[in-house]
Structures are given as C-alpha cells and as structure tokens.
Kinemage of the C-alpha trace (Angstrom):
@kinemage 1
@onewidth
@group {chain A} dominant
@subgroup {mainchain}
@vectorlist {calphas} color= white
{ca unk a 1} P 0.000 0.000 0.000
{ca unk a 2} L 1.328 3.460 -0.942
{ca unk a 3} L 1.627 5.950 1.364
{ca unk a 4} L -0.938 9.289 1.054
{ca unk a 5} L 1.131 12.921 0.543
{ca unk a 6} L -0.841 15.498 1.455
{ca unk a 7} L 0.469 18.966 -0.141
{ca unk a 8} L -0.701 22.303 0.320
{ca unk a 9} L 0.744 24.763 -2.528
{ca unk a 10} L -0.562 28.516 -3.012
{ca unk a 11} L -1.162 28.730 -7.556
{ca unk a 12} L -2.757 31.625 -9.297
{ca unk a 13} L -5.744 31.736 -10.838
{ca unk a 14} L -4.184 31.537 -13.825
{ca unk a 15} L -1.927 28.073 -12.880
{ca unk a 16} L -5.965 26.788 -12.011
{ca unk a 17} L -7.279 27.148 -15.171
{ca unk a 18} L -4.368 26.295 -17.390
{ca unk a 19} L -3.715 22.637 -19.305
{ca unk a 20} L -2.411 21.384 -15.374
{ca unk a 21} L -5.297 20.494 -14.368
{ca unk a 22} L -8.449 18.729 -15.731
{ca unk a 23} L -11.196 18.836 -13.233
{ca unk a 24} L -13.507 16.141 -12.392
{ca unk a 25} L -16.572 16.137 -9.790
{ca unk a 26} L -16.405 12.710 -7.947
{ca unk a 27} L -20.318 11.110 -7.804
{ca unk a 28} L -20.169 11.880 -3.808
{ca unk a 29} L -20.048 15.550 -4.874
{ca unk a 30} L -23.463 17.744 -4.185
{ca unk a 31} L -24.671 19.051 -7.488
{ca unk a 32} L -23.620 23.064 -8.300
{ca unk a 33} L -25.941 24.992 -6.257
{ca unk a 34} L -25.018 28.467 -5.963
{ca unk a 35} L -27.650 31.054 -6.664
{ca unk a 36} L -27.202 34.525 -8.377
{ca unk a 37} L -26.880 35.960 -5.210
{ca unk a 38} L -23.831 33.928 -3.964
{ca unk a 39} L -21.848 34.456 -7.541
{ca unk a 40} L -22.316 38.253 -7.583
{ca unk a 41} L -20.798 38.186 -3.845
{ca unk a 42} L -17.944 36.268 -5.272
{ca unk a 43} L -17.780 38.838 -8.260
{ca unk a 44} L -18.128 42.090 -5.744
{ca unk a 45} L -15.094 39.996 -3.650
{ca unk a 46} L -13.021 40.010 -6.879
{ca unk a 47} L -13.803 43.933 -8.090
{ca unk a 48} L -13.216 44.696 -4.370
{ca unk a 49} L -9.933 42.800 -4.150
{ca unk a 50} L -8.900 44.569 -7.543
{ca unk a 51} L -9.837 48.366 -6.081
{ca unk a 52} L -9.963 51.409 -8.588
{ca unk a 53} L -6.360 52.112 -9.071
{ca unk a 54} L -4.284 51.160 -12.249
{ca unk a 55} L -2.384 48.977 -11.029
{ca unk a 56} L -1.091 46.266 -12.823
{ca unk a 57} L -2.523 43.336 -11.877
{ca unk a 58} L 0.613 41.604 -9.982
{ca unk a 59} L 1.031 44.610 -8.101
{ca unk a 60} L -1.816 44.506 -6.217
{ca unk a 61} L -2.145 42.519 -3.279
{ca unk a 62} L -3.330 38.250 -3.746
{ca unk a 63} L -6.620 37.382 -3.498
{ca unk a 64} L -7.251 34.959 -1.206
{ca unk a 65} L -10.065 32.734 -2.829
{ca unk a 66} L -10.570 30.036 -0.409
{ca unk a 67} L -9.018 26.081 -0.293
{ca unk a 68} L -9.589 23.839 -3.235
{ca unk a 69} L -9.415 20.007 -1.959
{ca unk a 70} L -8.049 18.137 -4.721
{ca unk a 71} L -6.965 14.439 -5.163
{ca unk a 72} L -4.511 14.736 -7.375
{ca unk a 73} L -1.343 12.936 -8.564
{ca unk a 74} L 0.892 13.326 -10.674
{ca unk a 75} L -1.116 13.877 -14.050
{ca unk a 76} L -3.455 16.736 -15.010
{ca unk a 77} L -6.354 14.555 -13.611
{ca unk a 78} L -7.664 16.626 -10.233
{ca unk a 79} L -10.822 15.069 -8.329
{ca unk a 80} L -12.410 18.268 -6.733
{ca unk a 81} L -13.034 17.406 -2.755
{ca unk a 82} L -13.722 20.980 -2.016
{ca unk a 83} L -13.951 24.381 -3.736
{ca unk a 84} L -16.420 22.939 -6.609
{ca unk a 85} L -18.744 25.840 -6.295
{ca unk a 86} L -16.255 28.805 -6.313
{ca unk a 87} L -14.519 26.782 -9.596
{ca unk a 88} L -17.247 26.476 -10.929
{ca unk a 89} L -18.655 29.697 -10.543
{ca unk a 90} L -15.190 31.329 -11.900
{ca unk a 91} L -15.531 29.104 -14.716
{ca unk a 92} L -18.897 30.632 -15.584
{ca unk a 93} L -17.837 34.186 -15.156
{ca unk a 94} L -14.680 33.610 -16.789
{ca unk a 95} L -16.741 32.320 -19.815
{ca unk a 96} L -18.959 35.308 -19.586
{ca unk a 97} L -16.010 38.054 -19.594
{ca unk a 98} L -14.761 35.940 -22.970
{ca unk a 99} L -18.032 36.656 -24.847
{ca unk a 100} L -18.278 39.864 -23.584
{ca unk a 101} L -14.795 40.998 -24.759
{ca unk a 102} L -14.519 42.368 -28.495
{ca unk a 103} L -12.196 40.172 -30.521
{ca unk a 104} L -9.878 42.957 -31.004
{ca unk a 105} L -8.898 42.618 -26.623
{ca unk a 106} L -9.332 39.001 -26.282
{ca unk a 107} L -5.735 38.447 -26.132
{ca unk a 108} L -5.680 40.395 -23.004
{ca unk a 109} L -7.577 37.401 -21.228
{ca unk a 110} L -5.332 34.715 -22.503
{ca unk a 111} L -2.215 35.983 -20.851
C-alpha cells in the first residue's frame, strides 16, 4: 500500500485554469448549487480585491479565494473534494467576460 502525501501549494488563478489540471466532480459531490446571489458576492469579492487604481494586476495585493481540496497525482487529472462551487462559478464568469470581450482585446484574457 502506498503511502498518502498530502500537499498544500498557493497557484494563481491563472496556474488553475491552465492545461495542469483537468477537473472532475467525484459522484459523492453535491450538485452546483449556488444562486445569483452567492456568484455576484464572489464577483463584488473580486472587483473589491482589484480596487480602482491602475495597477497592474501583480502589483496589487493576492486574493485569497478560499481552499480547493483536490486528489490529485501526478497527471493533469484533479478530483475536486472541495472548492467545486467557487470553480465552478469562476468558470462561468470567466466564460462570460470571454463573450463579452470584443475580438480585437481578447488576447488580453489569454495571458
């Protein structure tokens, strides 16, 4: 029997939604339930977090979005344990920002 490693590693947002990891929602998992009201809290967190200066983006202080539980080995493959509503949720608005940008300042987003 192989011996568990439990790891706790800080990544940007950025590292979280690159070709690392592929998600998957274990069976045990509650279904998404998070209403309007609980993704525009998470949305009025991030604006918050970002504040009105122009900063560039690593200059202003981390977010802290919460833990994400993941079972996870050495391949992209990452069972979520915790944290499926906030990814998911980010997923969605992160989706929505792409269709909202024009073409011409998508690459802006893919950095």
């Amino acid at each position: 029997m192989s011996a568990v490693k439990i790891q706790a590693t800080d990544y940007p947002i950025s590292k979280i939604f690159s070709n690392d990891f592929v998600f998957t929602i274990p069976l045990y998992q509650r279904p998404y339930a998070w209403t309007t009201e609980q993704a525009g809290e998470l949305l009025e967190d991030l604006i918050t977090a970002l504040g009105d200066s122009d900063d560039k983006i690593d200059e202003i202080n981390p977010y802290f979005l919460g833990n994400i539980v993941l079972i996870k080995g050495d391949k992209r493959d990452a069972q979520v344990v915790d944290g499926q509503q906030r990814l998911t949720t980010l997923t969605i608005l992160l989706a929505a920002l792409r269709t909202s940008v024009s073409k011409e300042h998508i690459h802006i987003l893919t950095k």
